[in-house]
C-alpha positions as CSV (number, residue, x, y, z in Angstrom):
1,X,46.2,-52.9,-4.5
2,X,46.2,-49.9,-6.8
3,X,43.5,-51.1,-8.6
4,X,41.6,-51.7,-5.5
5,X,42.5,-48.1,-3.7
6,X,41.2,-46.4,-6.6
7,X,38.0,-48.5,-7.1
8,X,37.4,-47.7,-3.3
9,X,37.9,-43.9,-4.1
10,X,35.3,-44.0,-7.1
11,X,32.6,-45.8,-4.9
12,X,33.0,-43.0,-2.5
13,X,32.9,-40.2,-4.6
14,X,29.9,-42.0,-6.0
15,X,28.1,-42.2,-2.7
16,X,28.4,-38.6,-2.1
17,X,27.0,-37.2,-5.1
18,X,24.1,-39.4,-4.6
19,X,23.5,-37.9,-1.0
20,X,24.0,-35.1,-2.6
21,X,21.2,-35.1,-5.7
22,X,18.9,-36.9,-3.0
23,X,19.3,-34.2,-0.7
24,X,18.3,-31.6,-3.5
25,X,15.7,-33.5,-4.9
26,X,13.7,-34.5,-2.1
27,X,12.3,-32.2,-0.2
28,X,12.6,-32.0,3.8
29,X,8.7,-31.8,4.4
30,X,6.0,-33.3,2.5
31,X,2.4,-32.2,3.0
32,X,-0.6,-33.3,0.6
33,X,-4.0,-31.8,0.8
34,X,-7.0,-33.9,-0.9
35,X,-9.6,-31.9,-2.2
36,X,-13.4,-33.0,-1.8
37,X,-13.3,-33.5,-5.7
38,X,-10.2,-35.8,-5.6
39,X,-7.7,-33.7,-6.8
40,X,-4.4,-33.9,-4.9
41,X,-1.2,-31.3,-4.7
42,X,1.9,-32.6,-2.7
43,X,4.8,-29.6,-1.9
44,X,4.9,-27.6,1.3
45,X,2.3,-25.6,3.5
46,X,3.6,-21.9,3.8
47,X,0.9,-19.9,5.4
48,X,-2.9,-19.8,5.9
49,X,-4.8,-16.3,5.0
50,X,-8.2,-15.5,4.3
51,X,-9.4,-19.0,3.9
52,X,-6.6,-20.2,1.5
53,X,-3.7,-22.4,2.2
54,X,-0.9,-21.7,0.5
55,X,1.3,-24.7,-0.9
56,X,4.8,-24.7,-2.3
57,X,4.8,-27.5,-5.2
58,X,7.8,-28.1,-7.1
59,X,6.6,-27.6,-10.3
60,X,4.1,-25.2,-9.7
61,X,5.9,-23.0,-7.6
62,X,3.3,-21.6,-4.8
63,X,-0.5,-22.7,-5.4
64,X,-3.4,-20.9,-3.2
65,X,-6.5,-23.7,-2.3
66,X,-9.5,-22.4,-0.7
67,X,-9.6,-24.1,2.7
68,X,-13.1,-24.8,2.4
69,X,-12.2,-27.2,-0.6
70,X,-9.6,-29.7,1.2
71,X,-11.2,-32.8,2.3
72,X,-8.1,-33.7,4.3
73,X,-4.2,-33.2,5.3
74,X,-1.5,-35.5,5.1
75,X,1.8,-34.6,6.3
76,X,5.4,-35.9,7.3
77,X,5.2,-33.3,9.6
78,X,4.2,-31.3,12.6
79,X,1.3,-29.0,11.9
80,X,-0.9,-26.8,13.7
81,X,-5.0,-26.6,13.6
82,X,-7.5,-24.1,14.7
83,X,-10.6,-25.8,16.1
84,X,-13.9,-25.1,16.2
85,X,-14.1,-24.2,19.6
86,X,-11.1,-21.8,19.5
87,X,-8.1,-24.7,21.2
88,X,-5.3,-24.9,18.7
89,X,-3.7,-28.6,18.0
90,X,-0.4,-29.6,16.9
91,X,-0.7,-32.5,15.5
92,X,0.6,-34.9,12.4
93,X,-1.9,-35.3,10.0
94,X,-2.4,-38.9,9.3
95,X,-5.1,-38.7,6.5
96,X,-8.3,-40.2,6.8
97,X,-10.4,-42.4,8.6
98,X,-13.9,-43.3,8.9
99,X,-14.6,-39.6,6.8
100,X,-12.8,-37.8,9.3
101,X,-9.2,-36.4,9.2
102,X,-6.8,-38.3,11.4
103,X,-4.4,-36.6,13.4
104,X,-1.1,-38.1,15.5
105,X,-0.6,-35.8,18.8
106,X,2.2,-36.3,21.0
107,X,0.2,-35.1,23.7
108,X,-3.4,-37.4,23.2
109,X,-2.4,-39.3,20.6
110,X,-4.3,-40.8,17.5
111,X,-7.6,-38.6,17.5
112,X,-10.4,-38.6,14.5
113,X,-11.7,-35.2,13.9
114,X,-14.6,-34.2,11.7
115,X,-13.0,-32.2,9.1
116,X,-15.7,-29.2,9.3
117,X,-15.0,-28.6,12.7
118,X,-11.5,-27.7,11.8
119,X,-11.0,-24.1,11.2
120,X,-7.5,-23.5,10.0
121,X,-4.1,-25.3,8.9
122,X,-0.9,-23.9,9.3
123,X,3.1,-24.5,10.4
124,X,3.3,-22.3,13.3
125,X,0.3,-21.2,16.3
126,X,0.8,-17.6,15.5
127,X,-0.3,-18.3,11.8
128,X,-3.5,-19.7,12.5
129,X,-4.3,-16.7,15.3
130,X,-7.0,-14.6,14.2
131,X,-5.8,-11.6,15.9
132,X,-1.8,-11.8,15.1
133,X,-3.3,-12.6,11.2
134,X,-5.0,-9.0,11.7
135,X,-2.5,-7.2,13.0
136,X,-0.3,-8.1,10.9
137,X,-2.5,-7.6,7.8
138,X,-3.1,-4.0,9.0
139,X,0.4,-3.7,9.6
140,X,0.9,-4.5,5.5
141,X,-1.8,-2.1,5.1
142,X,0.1,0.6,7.0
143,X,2.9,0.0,4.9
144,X,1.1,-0.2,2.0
145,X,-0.5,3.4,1.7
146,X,3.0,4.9,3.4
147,X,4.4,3.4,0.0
148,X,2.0,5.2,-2.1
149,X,1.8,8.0,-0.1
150,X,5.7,8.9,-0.2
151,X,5.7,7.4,-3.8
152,X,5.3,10.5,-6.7
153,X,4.3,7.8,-9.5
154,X,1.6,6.9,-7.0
155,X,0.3,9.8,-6.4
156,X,0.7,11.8,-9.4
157,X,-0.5,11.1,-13.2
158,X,-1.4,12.8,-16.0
159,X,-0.8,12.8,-19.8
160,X,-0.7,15.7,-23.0
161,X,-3.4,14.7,-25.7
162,X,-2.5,16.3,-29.2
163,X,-4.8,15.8,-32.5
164,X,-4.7,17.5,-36.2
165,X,-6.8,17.3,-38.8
166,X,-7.0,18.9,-42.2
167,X,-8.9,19.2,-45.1
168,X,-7.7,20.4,-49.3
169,X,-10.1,21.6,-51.6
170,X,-13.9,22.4,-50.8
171,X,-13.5,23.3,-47.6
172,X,-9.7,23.7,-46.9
173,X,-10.2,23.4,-43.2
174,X,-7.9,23.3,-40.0
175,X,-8.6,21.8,-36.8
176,X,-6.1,21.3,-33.6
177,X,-6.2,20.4,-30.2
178,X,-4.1,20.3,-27.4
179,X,-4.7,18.7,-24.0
180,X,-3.3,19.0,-20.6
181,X,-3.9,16.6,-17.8
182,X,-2.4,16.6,-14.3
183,X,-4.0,15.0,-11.3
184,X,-3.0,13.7,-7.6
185,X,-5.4,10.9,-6.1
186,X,-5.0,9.8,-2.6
187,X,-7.8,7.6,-0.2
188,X,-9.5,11.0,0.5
189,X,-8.7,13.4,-2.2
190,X,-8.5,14.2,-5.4
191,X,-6.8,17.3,-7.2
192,X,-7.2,18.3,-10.9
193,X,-5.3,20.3,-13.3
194,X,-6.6,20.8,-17.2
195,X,-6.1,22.6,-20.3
196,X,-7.4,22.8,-24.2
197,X,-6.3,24.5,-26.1
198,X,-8.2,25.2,-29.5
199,X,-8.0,26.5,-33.0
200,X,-9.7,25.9,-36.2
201,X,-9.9,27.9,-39.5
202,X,-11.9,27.6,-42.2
203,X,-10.8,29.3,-46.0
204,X,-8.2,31.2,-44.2
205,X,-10.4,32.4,-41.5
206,X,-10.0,31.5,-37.9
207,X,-13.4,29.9,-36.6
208,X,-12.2,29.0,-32.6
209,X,-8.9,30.4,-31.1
210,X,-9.7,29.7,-27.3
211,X,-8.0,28.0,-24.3
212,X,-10.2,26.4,-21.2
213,X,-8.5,25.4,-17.9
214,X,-9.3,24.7,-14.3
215,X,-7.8,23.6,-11.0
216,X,-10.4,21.7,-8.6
217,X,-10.0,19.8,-5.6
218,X,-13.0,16.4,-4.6
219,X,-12.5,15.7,-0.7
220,X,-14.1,12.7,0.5
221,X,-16.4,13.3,3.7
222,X,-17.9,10.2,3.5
223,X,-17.6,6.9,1.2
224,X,-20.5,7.8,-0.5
225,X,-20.4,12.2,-0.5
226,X,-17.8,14.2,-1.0
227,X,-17.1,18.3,-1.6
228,X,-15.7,20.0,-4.5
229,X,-14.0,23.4,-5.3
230,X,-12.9,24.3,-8.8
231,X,-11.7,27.4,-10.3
232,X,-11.8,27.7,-14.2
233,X,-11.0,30.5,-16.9
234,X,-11.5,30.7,-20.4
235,X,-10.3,32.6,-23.3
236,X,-12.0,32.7,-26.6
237,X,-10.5,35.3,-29.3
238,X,-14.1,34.4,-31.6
239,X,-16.6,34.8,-28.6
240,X,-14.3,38.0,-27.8
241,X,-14.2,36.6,-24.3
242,X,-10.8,38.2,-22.8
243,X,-11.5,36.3,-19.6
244,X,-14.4,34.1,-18.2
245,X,-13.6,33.4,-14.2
246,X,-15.5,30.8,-13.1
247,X,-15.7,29.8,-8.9
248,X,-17.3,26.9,-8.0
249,X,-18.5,25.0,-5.1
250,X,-20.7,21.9,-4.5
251,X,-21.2,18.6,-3.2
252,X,-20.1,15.3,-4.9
253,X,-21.7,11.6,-4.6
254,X,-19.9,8.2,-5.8
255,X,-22.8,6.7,-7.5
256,X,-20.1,3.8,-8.7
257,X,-16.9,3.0,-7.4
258,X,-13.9,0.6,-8.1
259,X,-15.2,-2.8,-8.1
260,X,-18.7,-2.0,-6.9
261,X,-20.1,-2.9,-10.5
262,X,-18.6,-4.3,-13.4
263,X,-19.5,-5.2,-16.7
264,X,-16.5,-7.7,-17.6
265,X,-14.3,-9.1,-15.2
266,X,-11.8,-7.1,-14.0
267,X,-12.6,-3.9,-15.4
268,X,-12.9,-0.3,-13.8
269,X,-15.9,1.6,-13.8
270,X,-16.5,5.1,-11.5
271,X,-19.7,7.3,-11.9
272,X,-20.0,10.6,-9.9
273,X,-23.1,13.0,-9.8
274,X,-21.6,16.8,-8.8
275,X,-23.9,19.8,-8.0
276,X,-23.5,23.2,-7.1
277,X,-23.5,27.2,-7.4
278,X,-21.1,29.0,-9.3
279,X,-20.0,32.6,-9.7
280,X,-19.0,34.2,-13.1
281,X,-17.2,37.0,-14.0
282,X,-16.8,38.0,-18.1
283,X,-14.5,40.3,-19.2
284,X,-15.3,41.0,-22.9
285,X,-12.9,43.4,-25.7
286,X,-15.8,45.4,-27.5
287,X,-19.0,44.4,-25.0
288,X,-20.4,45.5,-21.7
289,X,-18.2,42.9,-19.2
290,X,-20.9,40.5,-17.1
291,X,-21.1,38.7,-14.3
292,X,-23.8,36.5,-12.4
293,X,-24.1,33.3,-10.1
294,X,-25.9,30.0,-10.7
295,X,-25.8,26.3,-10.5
296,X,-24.0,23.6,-11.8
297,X,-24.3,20.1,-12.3
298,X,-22.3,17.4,-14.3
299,X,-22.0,13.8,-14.4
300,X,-18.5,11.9,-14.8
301,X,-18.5,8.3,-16.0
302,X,-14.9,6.7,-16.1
303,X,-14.4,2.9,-17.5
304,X,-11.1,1.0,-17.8
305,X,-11.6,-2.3,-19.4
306,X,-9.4,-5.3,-18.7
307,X,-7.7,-4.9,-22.3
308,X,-7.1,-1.1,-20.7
309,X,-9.3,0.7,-23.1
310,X,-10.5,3.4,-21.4
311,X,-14.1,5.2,-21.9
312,X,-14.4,8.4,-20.5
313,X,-17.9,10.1,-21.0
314,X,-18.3,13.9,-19.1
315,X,-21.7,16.2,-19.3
316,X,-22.3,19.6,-17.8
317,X,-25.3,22.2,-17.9
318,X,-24.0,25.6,-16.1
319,X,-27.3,28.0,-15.1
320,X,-26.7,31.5,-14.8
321,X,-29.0,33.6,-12.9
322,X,-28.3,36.6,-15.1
323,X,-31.4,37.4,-17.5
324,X,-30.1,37.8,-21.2
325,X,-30.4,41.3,-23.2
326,X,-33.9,40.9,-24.5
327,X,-35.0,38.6,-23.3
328,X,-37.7,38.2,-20.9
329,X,-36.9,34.4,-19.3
330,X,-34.5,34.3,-16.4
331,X,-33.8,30.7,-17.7
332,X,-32.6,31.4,-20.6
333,X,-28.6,32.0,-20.1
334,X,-27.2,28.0,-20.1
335,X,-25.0,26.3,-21.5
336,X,-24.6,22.4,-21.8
337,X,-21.5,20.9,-22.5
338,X,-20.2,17.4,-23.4
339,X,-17.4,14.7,-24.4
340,X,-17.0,11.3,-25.1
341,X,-13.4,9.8,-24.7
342,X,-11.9,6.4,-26.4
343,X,-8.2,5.7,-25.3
344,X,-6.4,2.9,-27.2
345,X,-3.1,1.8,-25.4
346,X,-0.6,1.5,-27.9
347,X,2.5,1.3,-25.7
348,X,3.1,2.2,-22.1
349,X,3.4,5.7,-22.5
350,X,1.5,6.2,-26.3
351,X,-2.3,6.0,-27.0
352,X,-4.5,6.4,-29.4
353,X,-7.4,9.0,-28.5
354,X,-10.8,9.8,-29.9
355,X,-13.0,12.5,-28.9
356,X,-16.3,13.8,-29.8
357,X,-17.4,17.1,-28.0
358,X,-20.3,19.2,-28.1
359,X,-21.3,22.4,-26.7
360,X,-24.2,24.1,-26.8
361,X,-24.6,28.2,-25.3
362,X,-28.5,29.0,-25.5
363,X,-27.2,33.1,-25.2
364,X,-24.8,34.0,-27.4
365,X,-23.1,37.5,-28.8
366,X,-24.8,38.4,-32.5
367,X,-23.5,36.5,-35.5
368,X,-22.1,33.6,-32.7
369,X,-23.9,30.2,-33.3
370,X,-25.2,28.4,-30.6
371,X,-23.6,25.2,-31.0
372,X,-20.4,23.6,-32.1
373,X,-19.7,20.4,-32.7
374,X,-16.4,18.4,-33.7
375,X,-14.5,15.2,-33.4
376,X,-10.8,14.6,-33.2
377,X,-8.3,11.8,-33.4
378,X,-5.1,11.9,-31.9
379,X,-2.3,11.1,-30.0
380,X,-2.1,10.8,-25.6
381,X,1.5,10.7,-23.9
382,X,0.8,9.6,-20.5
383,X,3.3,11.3,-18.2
């Protein structure tokens, strides 16, 4: 009797842990969509949005199938479809028959349905409804840009870009950069702050001390225009330029934006065209202090590429009205400025940057050249 007590205990523990690993291992709803090119994916249907159905496998954890690919349902199940002409059906899909899908209503019964004429799959009425699918994407949209608007990492970016370079022995040069980059981009809006910073000797002898900085502000006023301010100053020891205050105003167009145009998948690219008048005021040490308006115009050409290289490529030609000391063209005062920008990701916060600018002043004081030209390699932090 022993014996036979504790043989009867061992069967029933043995029937509960099998209830129990069948229970976990099967699942409580099967549904299997058939593609048109044979393929098959059993788990279950969560949700239907923008033309994909979205399946729950086992192994595969949740799998997204383009609606307009499934030849038919099969389901354990109550579903729901969106018809053709708008009525919704809840149904048991049953396969197919006779190349249309077969579905088991407790209301008409078996019914054969051409498979093109059905709309949408889903496991409740609300999530095949066009209009509760829109509101409530909308709603996620809401949230969405409250996130990044209340967010600072969102909003705010920037980093400091330092490079060094030297040189022993036939031309014992120095060279050293600094750069300062804040910016805050919204939907609408975009607000800039930079610095460089300068210096380079040459046998002892300083050949650019000088710092360059400017605030602006881009407001969108349409998807394509938008409207810029920026106010800039420079100091430049060689040039002795104690202060250059610069105004500016203009008008702005997107030529290229964010997946508009790409030239790999999944890469970045912007373009923007800016023109405008400026007013300047020079204040020089030893020279007669100057001031004139003028126009403006730059173009700014910004590509991220999937591997997140980043190509940044900026050119500017400044006009001034102001007719140079002997000279007889009007025309004559401009300058023309440019950079091209590699960034190499090294880390998260750590690139490798390498620049090549050019600028080019067609009036200068005596003994100043006209152009200057230099490359760097260095260091970004982003912040």
């Amino acid at each position: 009797m022993k014996f036979l007590r504790c043989l009867a205990t061992a069967l029933a523990v043995w029937t509960i842990l099998c209830t129990i690993v069948y229970t976990e291992e099967t699942p409580a709803t099967t549904d299997t969509l058939v593609q048109k090119n044979g393929d098959r994916i059993t788990g279950s249907i969560e949700k239907f949005d923008e033309g994909m159905v979205f399946i729950k496998n086992t192994n595969l954890g949740e799998v997204k199938i383009p609606w307009a690919s499934v030849q038919f349902v099969q389901s354990s199940r109550m579903l729901y479809f969106r018809m053709e002409n708008g009525n919704i059906l809840a149904a048991q899909p049953q396969g197919m028959e006779d190349n249309k899908q077969v579905l088991l209503s407790p209301i008409t019964g078996k019914v054969l349905v051409p498979r093109e004429t059905i709309l949408m799959v889903g496991t409740s009425e609300e999530g095949i409804n066009p209009e509760y699918l829109r509101t409530k994407k909308e709603l996620t949209d809401t949230k969405e840009a409250l996130r990044k608007a209340t967010t600072v990492s969102e909003l705010w970016s920037g980093f400091i870009d330092v490079s060094f370079s030297g040189n022993e022995g036939n031309k014992n040069d120095r060279t050293f950069i600094a750069t300062g980059h804040v910016e805050r981009k919204s939907d609408a809006d975009l607000f800039t702050a930079h610095i460089d910073i300068q210096y380079a000797s040459a046998r002892r002898e300083r050949t650019k001390n000088q710092a360059d900085g400017y605030l602006k502000e881009a407001l969108d006023i349409t998807s394509l225009f938008y409207v810029f301010g920026q106010l800039s100053g420079t100091w430049d020891e060689i040039n002795d330029i104690v202060l250059r205050f610069r105004a500016e105003i203009g008008l702005g167009l997107h030529l290229l934006k964010e997946k508009e145009f790409q030239m790999f998948e999944g890469d970045k690219i912007t373009l923007d065209w800016e023109v405008g008048g400026h007013f300047t005021n020079t204040d020089y040490r030893d020279q007669e202090d100057a001031h004139s308006g003028g126009v403006v115009t730059r173009v700014l050409y910004r590509q991220i590429f999937p591997n997140e290289w980043k190509l940044e490529i900026t050119g500017e030609y400044y006009q001034s009205f102001q007719k140079p000391p002997n000279s007889g063209n009007n025309m004559a005062n401009y300058t023309l400025k440019g950079k091209i920008s590699l960034i190499i990701p090294i880390s998260e916060v750590l690139s490798f940057s390498g620049n090549i600018w050019d600028e080019y002043n067609n009036y200068t004081s005596p003994g100043v050249k006209r152009n200057d030209f230099y490359w760097t390699f260095g260091l970004r932090v982003t912040l």
